[in-house]
C-alpha positions in Angstrom: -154.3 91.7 -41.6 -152.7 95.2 -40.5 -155.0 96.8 -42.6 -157.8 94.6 -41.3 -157.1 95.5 -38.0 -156.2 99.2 -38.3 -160.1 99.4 -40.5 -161.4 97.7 -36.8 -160.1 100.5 -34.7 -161.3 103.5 -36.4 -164.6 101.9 -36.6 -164.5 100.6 -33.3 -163.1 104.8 -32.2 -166.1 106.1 -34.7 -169.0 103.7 -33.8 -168.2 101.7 -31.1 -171.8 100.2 -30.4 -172.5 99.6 -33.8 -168.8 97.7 -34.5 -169.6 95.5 -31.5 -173.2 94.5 -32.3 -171.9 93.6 -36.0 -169.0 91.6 -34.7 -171.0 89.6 -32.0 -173.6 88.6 -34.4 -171.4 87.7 -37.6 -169.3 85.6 -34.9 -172.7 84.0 -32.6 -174.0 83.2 -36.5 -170.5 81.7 -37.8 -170.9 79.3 -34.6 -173.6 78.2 -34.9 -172.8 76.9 -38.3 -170.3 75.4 -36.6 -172.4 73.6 -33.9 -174.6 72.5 -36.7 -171.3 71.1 -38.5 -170.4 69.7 -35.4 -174.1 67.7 -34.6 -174.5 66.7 -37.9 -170.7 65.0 -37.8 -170.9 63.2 -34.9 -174.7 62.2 -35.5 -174.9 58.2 -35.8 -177.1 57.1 -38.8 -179.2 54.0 -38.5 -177.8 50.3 -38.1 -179.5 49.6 -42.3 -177.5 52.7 -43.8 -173.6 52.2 -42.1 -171.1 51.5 -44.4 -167.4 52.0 -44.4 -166.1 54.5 -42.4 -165.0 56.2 -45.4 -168.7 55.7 -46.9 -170.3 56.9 -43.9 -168.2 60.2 -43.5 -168.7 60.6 -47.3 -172.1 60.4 -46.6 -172.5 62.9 -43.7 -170.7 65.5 -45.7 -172.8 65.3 -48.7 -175.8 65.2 -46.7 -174.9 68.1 -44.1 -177.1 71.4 -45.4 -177.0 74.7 -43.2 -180.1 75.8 -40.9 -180.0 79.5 -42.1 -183.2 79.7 -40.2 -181.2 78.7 -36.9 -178.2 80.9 -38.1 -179.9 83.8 -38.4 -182.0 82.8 -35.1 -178.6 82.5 -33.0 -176.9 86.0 -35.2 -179.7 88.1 -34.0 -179.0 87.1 -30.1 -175.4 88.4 -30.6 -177.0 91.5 -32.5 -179.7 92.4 -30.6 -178.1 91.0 -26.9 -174.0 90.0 -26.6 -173.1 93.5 -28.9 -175.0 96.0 -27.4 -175.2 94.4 -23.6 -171.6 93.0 -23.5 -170.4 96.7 -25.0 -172.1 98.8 -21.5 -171.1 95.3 -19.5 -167.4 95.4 -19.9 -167.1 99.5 -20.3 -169.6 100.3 -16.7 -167.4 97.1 -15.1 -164.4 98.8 -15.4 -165.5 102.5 -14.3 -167.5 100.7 -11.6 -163.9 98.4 -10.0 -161.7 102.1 -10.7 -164.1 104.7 -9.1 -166.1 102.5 -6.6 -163.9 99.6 -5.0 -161.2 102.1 -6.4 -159.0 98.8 -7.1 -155.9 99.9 -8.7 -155.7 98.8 -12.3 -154.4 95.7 -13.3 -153.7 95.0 -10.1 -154.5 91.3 -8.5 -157.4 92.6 -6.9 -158.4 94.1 -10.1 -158.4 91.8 -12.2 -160.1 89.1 -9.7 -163.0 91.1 -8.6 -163.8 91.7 -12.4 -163.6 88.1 -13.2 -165.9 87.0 -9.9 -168.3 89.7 -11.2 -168.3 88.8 -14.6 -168.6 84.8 -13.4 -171.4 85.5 -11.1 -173.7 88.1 -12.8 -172.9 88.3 -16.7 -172.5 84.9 -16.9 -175.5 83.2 -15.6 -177.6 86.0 -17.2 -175.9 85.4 -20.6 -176.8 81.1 -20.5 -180.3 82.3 -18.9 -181.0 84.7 -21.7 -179.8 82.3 -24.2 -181.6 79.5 -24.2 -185.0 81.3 -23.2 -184.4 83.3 -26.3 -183.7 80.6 -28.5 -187.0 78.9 -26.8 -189.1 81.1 -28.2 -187.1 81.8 -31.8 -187.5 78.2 -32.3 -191.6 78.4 -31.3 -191.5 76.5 -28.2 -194.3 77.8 -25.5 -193.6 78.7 -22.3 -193.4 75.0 -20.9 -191.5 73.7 -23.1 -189.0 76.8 -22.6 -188.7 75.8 -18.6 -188.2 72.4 -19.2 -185.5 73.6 -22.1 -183.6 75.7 -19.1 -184.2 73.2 -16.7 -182.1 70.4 -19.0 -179.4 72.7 -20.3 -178.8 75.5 -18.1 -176.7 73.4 -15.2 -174.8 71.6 -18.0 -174.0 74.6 -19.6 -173.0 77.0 -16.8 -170.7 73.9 -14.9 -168.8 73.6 -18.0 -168.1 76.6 -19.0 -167.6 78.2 -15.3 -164.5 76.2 -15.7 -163.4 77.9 -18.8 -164.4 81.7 -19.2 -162.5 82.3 -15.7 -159.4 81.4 -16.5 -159.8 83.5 -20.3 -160.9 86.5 -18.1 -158.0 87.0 -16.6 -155.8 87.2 -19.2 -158.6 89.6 -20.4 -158.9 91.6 -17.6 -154.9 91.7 -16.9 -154.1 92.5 -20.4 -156.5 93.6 -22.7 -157.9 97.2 -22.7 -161.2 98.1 -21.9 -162.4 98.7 -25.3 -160.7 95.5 -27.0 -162.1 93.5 -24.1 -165.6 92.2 -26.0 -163.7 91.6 -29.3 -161.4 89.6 -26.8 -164.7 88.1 -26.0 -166.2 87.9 -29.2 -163.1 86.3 -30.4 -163.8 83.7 -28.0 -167.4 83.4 -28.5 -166.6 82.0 -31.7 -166.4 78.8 -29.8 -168.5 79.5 -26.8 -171.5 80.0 -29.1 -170.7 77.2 -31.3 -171.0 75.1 -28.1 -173.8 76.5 -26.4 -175.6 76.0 -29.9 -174.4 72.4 -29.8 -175.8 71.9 -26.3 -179.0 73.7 -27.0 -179.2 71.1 -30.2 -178.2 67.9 -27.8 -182.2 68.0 -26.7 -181.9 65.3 -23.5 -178.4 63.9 -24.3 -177.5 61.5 -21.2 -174.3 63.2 -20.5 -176.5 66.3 -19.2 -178.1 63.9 -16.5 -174.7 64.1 -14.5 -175.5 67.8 -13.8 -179.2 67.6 -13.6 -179.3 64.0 -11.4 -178.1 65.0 -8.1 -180.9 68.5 -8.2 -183.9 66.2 -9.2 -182.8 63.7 -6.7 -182.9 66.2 -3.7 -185.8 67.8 -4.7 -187.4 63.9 -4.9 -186.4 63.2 -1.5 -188.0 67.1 -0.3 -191.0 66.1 -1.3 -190.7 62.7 0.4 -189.6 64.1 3.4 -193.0 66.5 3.1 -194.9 63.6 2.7 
């Protein structure tokens, strides 16, 4: 592992664009194998085929087969969007806080005005980007792509506004600037496992508690036009 680690930084010192990209999208493709393990686990088969429970998980596992398509899909949005994106993000963040708000490192004011920026701009980009990306891989049209963004992009940003913030600030408080997207990355392990598993939910009816209360005033707008 010391080896492992020690081969990161001297790629990471030699080619730090390139080390990012290939890290985000090795990780954003290993999650979404995940997400599809994940989908396919908890899926419920039909009333005629359940058996045992230990039949039924036998099952599942024998039948589970990987969406390479969807993997390398999901790899190329780390590749081609978290890498080279979050890499300028996290690096022009940092100079921007120092030599602009001229915040003094580490400090509380630091560290929170990185993680309200990050919250408030990278984040909703990042989910916005996503799923309008993934749209289109996947051959939705345009339509269908709205409606997509419309479903999951609420659910998505309410759950995991109450997650990245509070992994941020350990982030911002103790990580160095150029470890901070592997700290990221690390993380994104997860974070694109479960934005893949959202995006692969389609019109779950968990997703309607975010969505409900938006359609509902913009209903009662249009009544009140009327």
């Amino acid at each position: 592992m010391i080896k492992l680690w020690r081969w990161y930084q001297r790629c990471l010192t030699v080619h730090p664009v390139k080390t990012q990209v290939i890290s985000s999208g090795f990780l954003w493709g290993f999650g979404d194998v995940t997400a599809q393990y994940i989908t396919h686990s908890t899926a419920k088969p039909p009333p005629l085929l359940r058996l045992s429970d230990k039949d039924k998980e036998a099952d599942r596992d024998a039948e589970f087969k990987v969406n390479w398509k969807r993997v390398a899909i999901t790899s190329m949005f780390g590749l081609g969007f978290v890498g080279p994106v979050g890499h300028f993000w996290y690096e022009g963040l940092d100079k921007f806080i120092k030599l602009k708000l001229r915040y003094v490192p580490k400090s509380t004011r630091f560290v929170a005005a990185k993680v309200a920026m990050d919250g408030l701009i990278f984040g909703p980009i990042d989910l916005l980007v996503f799923f309008t990306y993934m749209g289109y891989a996947t051959g939705k049209n345009t339509s269908e792509v709205k409606e997509g963004l419309k479903r999951d992009f609420l659910p998505a940003l309410a759950l995991e506004g109450g997650a990245w913030p509070l992994l941020q600030i350990a982030n911002f408080r103790y990580v160095p600037v150029q470890y901070q997207l592997l700290y990221v990355n690390i993380f994104c392990l997860i974070d694109s496992a479960f934005l893949s598993w959202v995006d692969q939910q389609k019109d779950a009816a968990w997703k309607q508690w975010f969505t409900t209360p938006f359609l509902t005033l913009k209903e009662r707008g249009g009544t009140d036009g009327v």
